[in-house]
C-alpha positions, 0 to 999 in steps of 0.5 A, spaced: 504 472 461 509 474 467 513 470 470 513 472 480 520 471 478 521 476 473 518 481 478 522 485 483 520 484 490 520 491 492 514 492 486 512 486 489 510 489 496 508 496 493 502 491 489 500 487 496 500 494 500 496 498 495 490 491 496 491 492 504 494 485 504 500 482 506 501 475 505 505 470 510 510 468 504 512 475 503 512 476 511 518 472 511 521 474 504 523 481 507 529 482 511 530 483 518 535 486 521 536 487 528 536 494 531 540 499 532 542 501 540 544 507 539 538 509 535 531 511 540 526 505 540 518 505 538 513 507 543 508 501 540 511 497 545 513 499 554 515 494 559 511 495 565 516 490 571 521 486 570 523 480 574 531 478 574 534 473 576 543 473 576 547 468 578 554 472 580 560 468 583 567 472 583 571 467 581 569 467 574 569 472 568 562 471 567 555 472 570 548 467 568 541 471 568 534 469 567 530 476 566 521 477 564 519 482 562 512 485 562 510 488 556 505 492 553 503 493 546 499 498 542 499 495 536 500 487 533 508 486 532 512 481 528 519 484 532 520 486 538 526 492 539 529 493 546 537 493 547 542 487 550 549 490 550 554 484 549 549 478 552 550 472 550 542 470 548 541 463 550 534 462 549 528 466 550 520 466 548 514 471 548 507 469 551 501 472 549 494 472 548 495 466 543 500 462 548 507 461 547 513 462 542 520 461 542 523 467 539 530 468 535 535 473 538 538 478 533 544 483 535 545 489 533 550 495 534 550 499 540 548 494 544 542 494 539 537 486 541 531 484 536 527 478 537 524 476 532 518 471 533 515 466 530 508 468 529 504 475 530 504 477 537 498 480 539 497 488 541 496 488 549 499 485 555 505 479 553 510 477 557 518 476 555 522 471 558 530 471 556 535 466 559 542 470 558 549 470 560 554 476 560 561 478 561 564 480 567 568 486 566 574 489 569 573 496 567 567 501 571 561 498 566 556 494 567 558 488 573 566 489 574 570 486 578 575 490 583 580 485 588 581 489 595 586 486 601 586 480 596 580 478 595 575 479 589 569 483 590 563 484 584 560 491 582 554 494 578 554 501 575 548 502 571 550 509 569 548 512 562 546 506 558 550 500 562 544 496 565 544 493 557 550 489 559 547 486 565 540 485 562 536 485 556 532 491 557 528 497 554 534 501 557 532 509 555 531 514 561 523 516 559 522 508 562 521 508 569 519 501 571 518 497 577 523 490 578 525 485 582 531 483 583 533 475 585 542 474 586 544 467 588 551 467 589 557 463 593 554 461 600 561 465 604 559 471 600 555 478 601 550 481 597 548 489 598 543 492 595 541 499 596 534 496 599 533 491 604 533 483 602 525 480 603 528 474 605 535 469 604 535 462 602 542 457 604 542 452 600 548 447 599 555 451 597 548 456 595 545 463 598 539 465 594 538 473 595 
């Protein structure tokens, strides 16, 4: 008689896949390490539009942002690898065909991000929803910050792979996806896109663009 304990983990697995089955207790046994931004990521799984949210004051050294990402998914998942720079991951969850599920946050190098779920996630359409804070820079990448005539004006520069510093995202050129963009910043201030705004909302010391 032999004892599990006795056997390594690796024969373990080798025994398990030969039969075509993994179980749950050895799905939770294995080691997940979050990916590595500087490497390309699977093309199991494509976003189709994002939604963001970034709430932008340039009196502060940081920005809070609420991004949704649509998904779609060639195959059931376990984790999820896209990249989020240096962003402060807050909470964030998935919803799929079988509902929602919060989802832990594990970075990586090179701006690498992995979401690990709680349970498999279906193949198809799922939706990403990631509450986050990042940093103002002071240098040309990502949001900056540049004071001109004595006042203090914000910047975006997405060049290459900055838009990881500004949002969690599928940030590889060959993703070409639809998003759009909510700002909320300092009533008195000013916010310029290179399209035009739907509308403006002033809301106490707010300006919702």
């Amino acid at each position: 008689c032999l004892s599990l304990r006795q056997v390594p983990l690796t024969i373990i697995t080798l025994f398990f896949a030969g039969c075509g089955l993994v179980p749950e207790w050895l799905v939770k046994l294995r080691p997940t390490s979050a990916s590595d931004g500087g490497k390309s990521l699977s093309r199991s799984i494509s976003p189709t539009h994002y939604s963001l949210e970034l709430s932008l004051d340039p009196a502060n050294d940081h920005f809070d942002g609420q991004v949704n990402i649509t998904i779609q998914s060639q195959a059931t998942v376990k984790h999820i690898h896209l990249h989020g720079g240096d962003l402060e991951i807050l909470q964030a969850e998935v919803e799929d065909r079988g509902g929602i599920q919060k989802v832990e946050a594990l970075k990586g190098p090179n701006g690498g991000l992995t979401l690990r779920l709680a349970r498999f996630m279906k193949a198809g359409a799922a939706v990403l929803r990631i509450r986050y804070r990042g940093r103002i820079n002071q240098w040309h990448r990502g949001i900056y910050k540049r004071q001109i005539d004595g006042k203090w004006y914000l910047f975006s520069r997405l060049s290459r792979t900055d838009a990881r510093l500004i949002f969690p995202c599928f940030d590889e050129p060959r993703f070409k996806t639809p998003f759009r963009l909510v700002l909320t910043i300092p009533k008195v201030a000013m916010g310029l896109a290179n399209t035009a705004a739907e509308k403006q909302v002033v809301k106490g010391e707010k300006r919702r663009i």
